[in-house]
N, CA, C, O and CB atoms as a CASP TS submission, in Angstrom:
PFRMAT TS
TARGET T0000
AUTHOR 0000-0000-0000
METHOD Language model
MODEL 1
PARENT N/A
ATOM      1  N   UNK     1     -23.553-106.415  63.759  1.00  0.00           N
ATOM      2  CA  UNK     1     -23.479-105.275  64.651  1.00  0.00           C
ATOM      3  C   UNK     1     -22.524-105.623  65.787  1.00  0.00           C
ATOM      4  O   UNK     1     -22.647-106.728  66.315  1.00  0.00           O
ATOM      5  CB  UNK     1     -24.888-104.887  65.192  1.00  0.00           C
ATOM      6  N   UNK     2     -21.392-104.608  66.299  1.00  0.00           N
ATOM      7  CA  UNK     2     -20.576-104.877  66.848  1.00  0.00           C
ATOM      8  C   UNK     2     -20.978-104.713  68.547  1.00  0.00           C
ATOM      9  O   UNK     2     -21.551-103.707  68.965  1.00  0.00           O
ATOM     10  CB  UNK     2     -19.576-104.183  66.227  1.00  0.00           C
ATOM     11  N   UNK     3     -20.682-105.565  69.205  1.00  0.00           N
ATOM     12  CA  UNK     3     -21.669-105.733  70.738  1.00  0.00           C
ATOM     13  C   UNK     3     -20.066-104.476  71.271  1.00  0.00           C
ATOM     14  O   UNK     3     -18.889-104.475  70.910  1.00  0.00           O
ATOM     15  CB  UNK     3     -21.921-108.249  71.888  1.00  0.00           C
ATOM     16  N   UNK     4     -20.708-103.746  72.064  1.00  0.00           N
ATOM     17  CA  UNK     4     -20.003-102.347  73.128  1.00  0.00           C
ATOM     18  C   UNK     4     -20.099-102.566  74.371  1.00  0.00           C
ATOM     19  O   UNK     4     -21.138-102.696  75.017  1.00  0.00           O
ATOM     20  CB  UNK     4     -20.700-100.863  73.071  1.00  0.00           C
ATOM     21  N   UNK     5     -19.075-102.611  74.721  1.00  0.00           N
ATOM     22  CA  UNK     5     -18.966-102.942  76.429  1.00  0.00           C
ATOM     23  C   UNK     5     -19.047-101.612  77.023  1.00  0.00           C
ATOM     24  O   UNK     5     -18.451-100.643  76.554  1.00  0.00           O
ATOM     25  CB  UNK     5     -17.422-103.731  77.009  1.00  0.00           C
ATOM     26  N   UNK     6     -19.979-101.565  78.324  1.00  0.00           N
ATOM     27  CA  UNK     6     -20.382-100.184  79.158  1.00  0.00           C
ATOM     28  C   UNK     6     -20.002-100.448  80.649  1.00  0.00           C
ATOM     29  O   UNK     6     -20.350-101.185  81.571  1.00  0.00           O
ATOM     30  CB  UNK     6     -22.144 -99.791  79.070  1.00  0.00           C
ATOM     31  N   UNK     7     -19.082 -99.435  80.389  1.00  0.00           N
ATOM     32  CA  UNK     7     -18.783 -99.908  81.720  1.00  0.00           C
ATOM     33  C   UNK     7     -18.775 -98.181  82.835  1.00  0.00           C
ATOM     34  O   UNK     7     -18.404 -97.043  82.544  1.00  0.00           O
ATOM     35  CB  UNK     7     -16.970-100.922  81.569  1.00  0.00           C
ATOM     36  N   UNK     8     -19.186 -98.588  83.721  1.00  0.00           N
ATOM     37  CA  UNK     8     -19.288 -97.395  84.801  1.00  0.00           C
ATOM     38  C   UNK     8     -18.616 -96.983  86.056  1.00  0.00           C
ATOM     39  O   UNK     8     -18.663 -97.668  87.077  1.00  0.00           O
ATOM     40  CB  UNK     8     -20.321 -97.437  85.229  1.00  0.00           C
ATOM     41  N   UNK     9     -17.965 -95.808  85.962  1.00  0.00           N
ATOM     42  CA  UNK     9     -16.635 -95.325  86.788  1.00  0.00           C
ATOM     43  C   UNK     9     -17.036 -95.984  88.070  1.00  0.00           C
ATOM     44  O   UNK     9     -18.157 -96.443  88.293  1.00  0.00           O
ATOM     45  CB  UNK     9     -16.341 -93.508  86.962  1.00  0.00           C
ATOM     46  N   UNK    10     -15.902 -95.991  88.988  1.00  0.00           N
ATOM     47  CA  UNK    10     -15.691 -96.422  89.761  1.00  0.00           C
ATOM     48  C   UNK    10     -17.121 -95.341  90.909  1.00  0.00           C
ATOM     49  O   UNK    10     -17.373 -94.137  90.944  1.00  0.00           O
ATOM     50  CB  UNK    10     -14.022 -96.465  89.806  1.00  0.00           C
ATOM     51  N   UNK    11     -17.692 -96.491  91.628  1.00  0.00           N
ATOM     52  CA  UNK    11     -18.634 -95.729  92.194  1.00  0.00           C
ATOM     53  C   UNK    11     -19.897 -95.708  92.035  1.00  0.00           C
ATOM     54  O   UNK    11     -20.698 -95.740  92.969  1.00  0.00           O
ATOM     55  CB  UNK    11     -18.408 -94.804  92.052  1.00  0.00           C
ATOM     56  N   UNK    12     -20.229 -95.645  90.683  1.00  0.00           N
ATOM     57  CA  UNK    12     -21.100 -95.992  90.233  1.00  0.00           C
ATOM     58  C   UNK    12     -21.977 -94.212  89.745  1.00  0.00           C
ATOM     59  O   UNK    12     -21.558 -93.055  89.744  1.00  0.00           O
ATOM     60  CB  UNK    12     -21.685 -97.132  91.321  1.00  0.00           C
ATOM     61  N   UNK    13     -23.060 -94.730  89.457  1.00  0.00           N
ATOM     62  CA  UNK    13     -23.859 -92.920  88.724  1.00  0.00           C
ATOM     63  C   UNK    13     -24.303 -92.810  90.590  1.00  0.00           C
ATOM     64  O   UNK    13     -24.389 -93.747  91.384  1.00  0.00           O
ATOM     65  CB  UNK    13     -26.088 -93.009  86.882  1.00  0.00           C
ATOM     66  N   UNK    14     -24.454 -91.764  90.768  1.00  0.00           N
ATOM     67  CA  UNK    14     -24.909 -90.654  91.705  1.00  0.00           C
ATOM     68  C   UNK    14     -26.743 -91.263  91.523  1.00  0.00           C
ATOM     69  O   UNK    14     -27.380 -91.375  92.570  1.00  0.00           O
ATOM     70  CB  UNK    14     -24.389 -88.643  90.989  1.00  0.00           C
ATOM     71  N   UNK    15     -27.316 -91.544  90.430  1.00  0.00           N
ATOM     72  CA  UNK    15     -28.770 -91.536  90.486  1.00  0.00           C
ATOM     73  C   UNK    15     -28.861 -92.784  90.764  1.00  0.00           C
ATOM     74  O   UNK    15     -30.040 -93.030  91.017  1.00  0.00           O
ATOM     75  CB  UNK    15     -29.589 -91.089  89.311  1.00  0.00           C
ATOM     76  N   UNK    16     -27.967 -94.049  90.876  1.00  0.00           N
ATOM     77  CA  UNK    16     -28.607 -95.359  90.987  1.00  0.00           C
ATOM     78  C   UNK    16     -28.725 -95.741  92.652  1.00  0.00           C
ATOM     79  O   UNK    16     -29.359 -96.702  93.087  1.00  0.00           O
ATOM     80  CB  UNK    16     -27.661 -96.510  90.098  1.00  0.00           C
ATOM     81  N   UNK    17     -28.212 -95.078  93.207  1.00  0.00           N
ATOM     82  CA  UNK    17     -28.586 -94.369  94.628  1.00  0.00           C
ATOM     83  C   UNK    17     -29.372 -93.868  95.362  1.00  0.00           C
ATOM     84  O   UNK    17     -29.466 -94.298  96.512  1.00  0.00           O
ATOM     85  CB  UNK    17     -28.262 -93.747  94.823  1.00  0.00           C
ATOM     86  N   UNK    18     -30.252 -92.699  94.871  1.00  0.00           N
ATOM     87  CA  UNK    18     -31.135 -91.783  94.906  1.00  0.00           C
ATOM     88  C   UNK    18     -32.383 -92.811  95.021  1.00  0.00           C
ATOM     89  O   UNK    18     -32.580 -93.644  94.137  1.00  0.00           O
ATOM     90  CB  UNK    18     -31.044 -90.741  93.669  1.00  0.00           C
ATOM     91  N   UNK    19     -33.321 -92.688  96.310  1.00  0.00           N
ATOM     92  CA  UNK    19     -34.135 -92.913  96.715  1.00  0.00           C
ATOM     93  C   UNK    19     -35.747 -92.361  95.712  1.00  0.00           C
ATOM     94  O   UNK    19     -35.765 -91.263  95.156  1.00  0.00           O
ATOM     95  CB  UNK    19     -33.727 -92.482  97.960  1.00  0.00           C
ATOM     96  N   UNK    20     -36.678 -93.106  95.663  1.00  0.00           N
ATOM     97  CA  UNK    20     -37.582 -92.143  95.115  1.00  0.00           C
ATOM     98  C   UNK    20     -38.943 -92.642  95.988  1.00  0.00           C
ATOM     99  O   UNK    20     -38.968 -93.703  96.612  1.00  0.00           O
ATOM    100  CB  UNK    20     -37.689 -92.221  93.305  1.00  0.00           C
ATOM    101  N   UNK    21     -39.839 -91.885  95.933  1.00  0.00           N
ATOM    102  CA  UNK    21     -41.081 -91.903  97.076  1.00  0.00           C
ATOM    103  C   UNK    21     -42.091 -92.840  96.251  1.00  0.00           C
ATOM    104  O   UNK    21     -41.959 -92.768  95.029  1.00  0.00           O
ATOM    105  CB  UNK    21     -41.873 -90.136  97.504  1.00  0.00           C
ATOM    106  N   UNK    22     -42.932 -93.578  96.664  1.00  0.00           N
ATOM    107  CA  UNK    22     -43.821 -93.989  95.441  1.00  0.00           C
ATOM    108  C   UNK    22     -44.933 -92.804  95.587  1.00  0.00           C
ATOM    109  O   UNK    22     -45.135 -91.945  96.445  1.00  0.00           O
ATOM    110  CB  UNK    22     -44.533 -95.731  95.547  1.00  0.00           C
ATOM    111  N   UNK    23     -45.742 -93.251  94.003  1.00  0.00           N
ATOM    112  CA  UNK    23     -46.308 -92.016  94.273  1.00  0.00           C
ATOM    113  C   UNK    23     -48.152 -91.978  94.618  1.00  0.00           C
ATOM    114  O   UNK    23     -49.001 -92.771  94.210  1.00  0.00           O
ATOM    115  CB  UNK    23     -45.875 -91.159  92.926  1.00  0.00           C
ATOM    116  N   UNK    24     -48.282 -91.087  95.264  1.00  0.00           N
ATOM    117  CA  UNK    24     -49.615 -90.798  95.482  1.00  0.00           C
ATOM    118  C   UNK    24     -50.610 -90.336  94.888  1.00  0.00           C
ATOM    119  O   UNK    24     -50.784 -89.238  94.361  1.00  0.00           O
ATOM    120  CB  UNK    24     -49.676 -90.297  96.118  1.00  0.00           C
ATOM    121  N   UNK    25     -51.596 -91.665  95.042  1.00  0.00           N
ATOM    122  CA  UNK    25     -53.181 -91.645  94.042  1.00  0.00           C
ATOM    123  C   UNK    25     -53.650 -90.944  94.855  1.00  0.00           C
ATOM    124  O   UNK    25     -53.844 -89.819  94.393  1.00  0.00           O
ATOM    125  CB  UNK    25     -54.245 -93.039  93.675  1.00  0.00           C
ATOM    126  N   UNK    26     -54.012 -91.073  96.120  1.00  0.00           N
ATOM    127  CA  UNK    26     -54.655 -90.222  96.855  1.00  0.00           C
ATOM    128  C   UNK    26     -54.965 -88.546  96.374  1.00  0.00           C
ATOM    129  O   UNK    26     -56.013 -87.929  96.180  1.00  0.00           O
ATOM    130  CB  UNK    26     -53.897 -90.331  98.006  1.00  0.00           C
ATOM    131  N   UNK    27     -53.156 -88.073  96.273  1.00  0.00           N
ATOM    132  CA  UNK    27     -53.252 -86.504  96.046  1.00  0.00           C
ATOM    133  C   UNK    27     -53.807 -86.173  94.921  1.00  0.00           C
ATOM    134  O   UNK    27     -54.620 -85.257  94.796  1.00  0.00           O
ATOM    135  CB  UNK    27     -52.021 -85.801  96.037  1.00  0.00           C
ATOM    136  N   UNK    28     -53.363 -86.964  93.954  1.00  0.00           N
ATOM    137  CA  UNK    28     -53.850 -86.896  91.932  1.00  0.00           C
ATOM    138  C   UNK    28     -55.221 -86.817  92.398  1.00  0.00           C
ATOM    139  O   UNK    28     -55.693 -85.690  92.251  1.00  0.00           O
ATOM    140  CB  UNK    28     -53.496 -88.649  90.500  1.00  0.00           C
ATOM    141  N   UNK    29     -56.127 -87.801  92.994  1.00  0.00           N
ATOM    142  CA  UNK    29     -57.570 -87.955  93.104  1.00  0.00           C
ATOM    143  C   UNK    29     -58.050 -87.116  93.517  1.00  0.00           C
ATOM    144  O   UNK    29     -59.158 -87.067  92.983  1.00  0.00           O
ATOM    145  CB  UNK    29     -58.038 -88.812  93.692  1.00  0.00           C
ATOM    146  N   UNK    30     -57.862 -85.768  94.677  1.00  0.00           N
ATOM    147  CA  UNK    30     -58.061 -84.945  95.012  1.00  0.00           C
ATOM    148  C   UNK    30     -57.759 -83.734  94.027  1.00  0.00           C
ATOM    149  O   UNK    30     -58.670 -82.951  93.757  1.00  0.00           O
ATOM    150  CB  UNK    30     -57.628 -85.076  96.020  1.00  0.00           C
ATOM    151  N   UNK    31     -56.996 -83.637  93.704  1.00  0.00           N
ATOM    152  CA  UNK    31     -56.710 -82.571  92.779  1.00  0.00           C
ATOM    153  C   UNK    31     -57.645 -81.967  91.924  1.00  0.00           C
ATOM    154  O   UNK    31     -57.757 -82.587  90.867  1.00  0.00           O
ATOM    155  CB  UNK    31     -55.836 -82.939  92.034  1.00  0.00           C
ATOM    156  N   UNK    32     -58.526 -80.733  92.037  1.00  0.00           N
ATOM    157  CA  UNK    32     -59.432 -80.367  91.223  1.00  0.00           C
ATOM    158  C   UNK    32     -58.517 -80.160  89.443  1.00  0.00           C
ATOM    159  O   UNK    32     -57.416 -79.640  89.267  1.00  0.00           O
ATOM    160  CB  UNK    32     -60.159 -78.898  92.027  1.00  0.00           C
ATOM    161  N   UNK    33     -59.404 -80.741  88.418  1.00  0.00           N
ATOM    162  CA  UNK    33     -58.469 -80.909  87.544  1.00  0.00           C
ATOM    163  C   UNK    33     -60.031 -80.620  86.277  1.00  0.00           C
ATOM    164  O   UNK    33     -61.124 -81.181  86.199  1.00  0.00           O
ATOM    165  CB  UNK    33     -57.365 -82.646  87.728  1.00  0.00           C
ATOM    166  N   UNK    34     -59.386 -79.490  85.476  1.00  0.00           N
ATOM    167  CA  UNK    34     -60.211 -79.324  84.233  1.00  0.00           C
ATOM    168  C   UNK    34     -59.905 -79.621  82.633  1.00  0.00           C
ATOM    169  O   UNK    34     -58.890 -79.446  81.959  1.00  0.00           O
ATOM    170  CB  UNK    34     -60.477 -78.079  84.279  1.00  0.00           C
ATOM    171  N   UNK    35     -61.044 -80.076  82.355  1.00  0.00           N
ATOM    172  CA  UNK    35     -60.504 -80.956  80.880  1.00  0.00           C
ATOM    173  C   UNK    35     -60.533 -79.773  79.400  1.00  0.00           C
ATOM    174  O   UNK    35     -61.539 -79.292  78.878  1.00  0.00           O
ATOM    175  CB  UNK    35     -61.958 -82.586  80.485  1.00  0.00           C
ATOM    176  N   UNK    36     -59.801 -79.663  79.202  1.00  0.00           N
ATOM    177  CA  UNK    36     -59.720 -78.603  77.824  1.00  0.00           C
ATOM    178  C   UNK    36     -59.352 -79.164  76.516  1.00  0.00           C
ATOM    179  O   UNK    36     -58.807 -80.265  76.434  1.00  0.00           O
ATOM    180  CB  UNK    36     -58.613 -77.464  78.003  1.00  0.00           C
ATOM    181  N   UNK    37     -59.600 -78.524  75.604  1.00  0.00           N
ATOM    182  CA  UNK    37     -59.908 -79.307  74.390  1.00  0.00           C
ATOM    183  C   UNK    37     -57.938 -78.836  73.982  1.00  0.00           C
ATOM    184  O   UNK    37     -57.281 -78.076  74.694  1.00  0.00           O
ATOM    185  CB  UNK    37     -61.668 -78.539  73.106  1.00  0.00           C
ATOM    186  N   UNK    38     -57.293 -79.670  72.455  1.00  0.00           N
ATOM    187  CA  UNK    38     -55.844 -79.554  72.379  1.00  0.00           C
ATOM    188  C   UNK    38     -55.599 -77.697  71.913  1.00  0.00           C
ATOM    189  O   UNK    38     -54.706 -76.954  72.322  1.00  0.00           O
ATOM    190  CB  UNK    38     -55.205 -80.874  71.037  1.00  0.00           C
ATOM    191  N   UNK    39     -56.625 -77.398  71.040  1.00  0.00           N
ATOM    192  CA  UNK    39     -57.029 -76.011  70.475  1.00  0.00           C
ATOM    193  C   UNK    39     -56.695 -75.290  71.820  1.00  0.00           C
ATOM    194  O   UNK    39     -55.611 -74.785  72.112  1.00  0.00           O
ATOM    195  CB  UNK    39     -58.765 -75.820  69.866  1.00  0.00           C
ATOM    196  N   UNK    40     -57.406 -75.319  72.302  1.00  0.00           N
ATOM    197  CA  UNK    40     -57.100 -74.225  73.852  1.00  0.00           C
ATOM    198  C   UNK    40     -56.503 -74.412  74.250  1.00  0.00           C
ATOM    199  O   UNK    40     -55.654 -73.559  73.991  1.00  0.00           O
ATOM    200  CB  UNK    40     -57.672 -73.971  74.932  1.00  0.00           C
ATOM    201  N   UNK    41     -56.199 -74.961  74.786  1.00  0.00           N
ATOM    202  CA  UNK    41     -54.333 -75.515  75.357  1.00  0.00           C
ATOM    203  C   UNK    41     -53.287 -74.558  74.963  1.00  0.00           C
ATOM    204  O   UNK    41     -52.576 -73.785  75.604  1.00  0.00           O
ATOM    205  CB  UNK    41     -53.647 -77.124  74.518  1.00  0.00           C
ATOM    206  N   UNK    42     -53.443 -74.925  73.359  1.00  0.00           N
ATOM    207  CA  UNK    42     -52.572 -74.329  72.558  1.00  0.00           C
ATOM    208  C   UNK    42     -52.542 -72.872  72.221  1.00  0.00           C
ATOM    209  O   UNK    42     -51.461 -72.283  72.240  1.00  0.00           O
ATOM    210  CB  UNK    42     -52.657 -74.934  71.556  1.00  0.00           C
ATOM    211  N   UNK    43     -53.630 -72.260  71.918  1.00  0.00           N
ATOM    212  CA  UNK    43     -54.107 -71.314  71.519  1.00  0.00           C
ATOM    213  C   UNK    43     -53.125 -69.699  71.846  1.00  0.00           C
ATOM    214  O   UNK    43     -53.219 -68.665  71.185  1.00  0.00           O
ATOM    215  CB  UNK    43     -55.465 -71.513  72.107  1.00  0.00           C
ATOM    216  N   UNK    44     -52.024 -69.995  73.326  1.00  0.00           N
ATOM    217  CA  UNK    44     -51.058 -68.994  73.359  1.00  0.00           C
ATOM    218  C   UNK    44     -49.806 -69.600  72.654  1.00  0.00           C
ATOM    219  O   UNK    44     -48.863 -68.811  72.593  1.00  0.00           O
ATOM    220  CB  UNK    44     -50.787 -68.518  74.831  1.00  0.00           C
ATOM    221  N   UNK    45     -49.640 -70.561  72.227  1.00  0.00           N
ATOM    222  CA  UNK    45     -48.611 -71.241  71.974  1.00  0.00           C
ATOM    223  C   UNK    45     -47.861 -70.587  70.675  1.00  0.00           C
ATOM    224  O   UNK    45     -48.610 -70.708  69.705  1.00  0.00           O
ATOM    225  CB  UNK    45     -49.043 -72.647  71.843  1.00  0.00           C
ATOM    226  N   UNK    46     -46.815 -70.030  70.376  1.00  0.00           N
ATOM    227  CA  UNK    46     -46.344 -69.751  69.661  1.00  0.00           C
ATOM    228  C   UNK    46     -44.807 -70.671  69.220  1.00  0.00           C
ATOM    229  O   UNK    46     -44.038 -70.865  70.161  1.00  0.00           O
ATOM    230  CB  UNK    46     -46.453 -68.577  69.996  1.00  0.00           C
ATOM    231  N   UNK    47     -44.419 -71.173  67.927  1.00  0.00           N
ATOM    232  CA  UNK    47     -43.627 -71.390  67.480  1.00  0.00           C
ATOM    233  C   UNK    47     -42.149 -70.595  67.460  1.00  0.00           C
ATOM    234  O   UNK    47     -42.198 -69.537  66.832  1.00  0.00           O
ATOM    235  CB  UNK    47     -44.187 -71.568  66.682  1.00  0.00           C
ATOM    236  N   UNK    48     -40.729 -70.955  68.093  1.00  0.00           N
ATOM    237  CA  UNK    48     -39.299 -69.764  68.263  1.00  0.00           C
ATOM    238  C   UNK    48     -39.183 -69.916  66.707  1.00  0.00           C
ATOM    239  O   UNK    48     -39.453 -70.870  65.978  1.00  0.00           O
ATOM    240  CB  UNK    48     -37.485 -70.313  69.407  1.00  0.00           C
ATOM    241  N   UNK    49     -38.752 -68.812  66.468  1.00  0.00           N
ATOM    242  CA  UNK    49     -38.354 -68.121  64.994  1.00  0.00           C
ATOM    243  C   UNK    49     -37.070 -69.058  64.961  1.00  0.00           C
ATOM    244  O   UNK    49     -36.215 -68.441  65.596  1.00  0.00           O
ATOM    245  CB  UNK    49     -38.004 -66.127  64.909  1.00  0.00           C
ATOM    246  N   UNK    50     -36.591 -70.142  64.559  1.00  0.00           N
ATOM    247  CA  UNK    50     -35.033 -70.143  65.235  1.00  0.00           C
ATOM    248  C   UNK    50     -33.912 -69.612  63.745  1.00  0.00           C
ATOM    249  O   UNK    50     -34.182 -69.746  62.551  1.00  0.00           O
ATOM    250  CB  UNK    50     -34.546 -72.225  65.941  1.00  0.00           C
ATOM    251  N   UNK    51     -32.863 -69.107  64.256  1.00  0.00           N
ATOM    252  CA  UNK    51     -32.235 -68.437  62.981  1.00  0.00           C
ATOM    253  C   UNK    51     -31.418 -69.367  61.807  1.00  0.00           C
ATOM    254  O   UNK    51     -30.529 -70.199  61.986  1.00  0.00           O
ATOM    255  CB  UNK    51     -31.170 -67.376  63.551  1.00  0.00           C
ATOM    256  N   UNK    52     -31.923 -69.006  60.804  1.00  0.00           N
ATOM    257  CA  UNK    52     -31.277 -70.023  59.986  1.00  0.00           C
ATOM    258  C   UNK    52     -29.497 -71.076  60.376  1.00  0.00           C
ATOM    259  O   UNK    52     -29.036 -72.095  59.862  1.00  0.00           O
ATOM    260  CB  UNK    52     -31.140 -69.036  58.653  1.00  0.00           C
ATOM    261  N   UNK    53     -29.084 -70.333  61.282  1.00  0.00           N
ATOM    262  CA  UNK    53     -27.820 -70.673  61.602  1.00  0.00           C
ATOM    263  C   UNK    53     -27.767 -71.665  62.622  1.00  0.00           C
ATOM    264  O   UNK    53     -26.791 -72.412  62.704  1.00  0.00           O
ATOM    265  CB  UNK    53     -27.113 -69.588  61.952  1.00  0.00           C
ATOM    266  N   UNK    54     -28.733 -71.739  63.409  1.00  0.00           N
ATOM    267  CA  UNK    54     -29.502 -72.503  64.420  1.00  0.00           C
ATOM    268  C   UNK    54     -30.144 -73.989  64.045  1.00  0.00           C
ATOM    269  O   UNK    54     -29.824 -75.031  64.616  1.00  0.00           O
ATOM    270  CB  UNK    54     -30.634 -71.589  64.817  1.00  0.00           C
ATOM    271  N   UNK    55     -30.878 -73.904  63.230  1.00  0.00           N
ATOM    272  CA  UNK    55     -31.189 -74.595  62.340  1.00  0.00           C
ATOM    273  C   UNK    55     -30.304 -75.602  61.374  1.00  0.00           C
ATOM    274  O   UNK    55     -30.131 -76.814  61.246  1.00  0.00           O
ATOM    275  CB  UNK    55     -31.709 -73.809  61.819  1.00  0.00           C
ATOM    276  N   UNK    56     -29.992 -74.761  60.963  1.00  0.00           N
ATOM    277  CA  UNK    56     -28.314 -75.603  60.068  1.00  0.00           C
ATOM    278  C   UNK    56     -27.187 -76.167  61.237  1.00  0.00           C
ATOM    279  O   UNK    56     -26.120 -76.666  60.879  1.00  0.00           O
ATOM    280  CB  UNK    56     -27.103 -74.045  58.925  1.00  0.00           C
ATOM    281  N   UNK    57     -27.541 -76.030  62.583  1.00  0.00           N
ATOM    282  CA  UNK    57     -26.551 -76.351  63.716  1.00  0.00           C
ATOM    283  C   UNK    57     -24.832 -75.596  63.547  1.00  0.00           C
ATOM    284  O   UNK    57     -23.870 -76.231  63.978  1.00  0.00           O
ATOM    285  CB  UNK    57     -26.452 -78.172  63.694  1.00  0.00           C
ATOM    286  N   UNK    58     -24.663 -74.386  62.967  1.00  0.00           N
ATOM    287  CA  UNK    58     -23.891 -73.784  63.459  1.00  0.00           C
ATOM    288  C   UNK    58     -23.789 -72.923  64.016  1.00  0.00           C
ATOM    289  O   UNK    58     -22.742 -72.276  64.029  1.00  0.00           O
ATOM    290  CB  UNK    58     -23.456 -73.687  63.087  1.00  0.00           C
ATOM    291  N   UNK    59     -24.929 -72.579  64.731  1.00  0.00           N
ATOM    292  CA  UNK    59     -25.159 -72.304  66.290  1.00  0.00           C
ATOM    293  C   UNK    59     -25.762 -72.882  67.225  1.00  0.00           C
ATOM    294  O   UNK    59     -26.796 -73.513  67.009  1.00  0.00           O
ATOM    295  CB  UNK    59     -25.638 -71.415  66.496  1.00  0.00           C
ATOM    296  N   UNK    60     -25.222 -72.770  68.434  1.00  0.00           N
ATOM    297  CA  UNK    60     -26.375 -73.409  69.333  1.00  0.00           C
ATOM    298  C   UNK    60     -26.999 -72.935  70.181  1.00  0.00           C
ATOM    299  O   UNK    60     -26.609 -71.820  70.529  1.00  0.00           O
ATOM    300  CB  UNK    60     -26.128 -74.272  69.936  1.00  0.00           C
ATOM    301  N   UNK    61     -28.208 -73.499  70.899  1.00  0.00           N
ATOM    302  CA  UNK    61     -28.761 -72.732  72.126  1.00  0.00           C
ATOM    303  C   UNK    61     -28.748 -73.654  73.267  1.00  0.00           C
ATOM    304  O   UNK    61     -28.819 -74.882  73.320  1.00  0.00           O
ATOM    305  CB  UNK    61     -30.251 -72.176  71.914  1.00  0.00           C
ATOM    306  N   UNK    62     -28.595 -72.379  74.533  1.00  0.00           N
ATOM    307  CA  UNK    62     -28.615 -72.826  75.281  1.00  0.00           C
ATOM    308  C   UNK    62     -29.713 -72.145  75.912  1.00  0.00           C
ATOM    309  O   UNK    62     -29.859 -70.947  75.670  1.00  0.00           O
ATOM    310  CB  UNK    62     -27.572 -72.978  75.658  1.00  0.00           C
ATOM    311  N   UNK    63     -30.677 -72.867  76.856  1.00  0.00           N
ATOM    312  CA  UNK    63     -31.794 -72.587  77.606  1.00  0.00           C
ATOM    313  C   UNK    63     -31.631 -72.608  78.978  1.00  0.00           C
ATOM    314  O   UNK    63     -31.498 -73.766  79.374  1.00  0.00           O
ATOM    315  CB  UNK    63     -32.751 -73.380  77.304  1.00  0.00           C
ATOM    316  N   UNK    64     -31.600 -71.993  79.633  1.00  0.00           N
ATOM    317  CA  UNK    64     -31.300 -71.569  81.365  1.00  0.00           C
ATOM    318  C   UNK    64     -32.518 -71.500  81.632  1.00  0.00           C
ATOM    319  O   UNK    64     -33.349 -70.863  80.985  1.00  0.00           O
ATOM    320  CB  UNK    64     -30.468 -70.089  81.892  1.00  0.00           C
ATOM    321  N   UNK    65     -32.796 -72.409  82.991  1.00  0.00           N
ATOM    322  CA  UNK    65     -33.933 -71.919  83.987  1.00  0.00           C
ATOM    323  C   UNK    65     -33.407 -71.821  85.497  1.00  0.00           C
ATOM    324  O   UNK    65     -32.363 -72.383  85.825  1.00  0.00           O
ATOM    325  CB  UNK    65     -35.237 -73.000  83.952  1.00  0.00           C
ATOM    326  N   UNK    66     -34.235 -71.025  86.468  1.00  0.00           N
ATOM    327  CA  UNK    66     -33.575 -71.010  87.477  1.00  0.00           C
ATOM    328  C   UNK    66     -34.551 -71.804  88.166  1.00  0.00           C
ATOM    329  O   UNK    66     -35.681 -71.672  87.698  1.00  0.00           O
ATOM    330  CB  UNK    66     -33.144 -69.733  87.974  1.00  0.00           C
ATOM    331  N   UNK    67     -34.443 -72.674  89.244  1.00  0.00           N
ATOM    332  CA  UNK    67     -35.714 -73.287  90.397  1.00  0.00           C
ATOM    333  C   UNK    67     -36.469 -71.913  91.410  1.00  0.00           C
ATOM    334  O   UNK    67     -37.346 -72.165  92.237  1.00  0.00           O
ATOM    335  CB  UNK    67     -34.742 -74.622  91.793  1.00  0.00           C
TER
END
């Protein structure tokens, strides 16, 4: 197997930068939280039809969300 050298633009990634908070047991522990079985969970869950063309990858999708 042929070894690949990685190398990263000048600058570096934007995320190896980015600060992150540790996170809080406190809030999780507080959190009123109810246990449901996988059946119910699921139970609205429906499967996308996707179109045969989709499928075969000569189409694609794209999924947009807004914040």
């Amino acid at each position: 197997m042929d070894k690949k050298n990685i190398r990263l633009k000048k600058g570096g990634n934007a995320m190896m930068h980015k600060k992150f908070k540790s996170l809080d047991l406190g809030k999780l522990n507080s959190k009123k939280s109810t246990i449901v079985s996988s059946e119910k969970a699921l139970e609205d869950i429906y499967p996308i039809n996707w179109s045969k063309n989709v499928l075969s990858g000569k189409k694609k999708v794209i999924v947009e969300f807004s914040k």
